[in-house]
C-alpha positions, 0 to 999 in steps of 0.5 A: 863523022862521029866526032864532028857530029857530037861536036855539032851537038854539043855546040847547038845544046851550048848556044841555045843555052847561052841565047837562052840566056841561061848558065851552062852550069845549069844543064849539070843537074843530078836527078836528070842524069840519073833519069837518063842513065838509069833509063838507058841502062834499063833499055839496054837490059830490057832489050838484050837477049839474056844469054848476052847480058850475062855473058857482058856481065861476066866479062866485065867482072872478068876484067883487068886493068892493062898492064902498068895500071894499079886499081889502087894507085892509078897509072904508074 
């Protein structure tokens, strides 16, 4: 039901922009993306418990790529 749900909303935000009568090039926008990952990643802090924060925090410092992925050459 996810998929089908982005689907549908990804379709709805292409067709208003077509009938709109704008290029879909025009919802690529930086500074918007900033504002809205920016804005989620300082909820998301604003609203997770300290002891959380640090343990994800941790963990994906901890991290490592699965096995047969080099961080430096990519897959392979």
């Amino acid at each position: 039901m996810a998929l089908l749900g982005l689907a549908l909303a990804l379709a709805a935000i292409a067709i208003a922009q077509w009938w709109h009568g704008g290029s879909l090039l025009t919802l690529l926008d930086g500074p918007a993306f900033l504002i809205v990952v920016g804005g989620t990643l300082g909820a998301v802090i604003l609203q997770t418990p300290r002891q959380y924060l640090l343990q994800a925090f941790g963990q994906l410092v901890g991290a490592e790529p699965p096995p047969g992925i080099s961080p430096s050459r990519g897959s392979g």
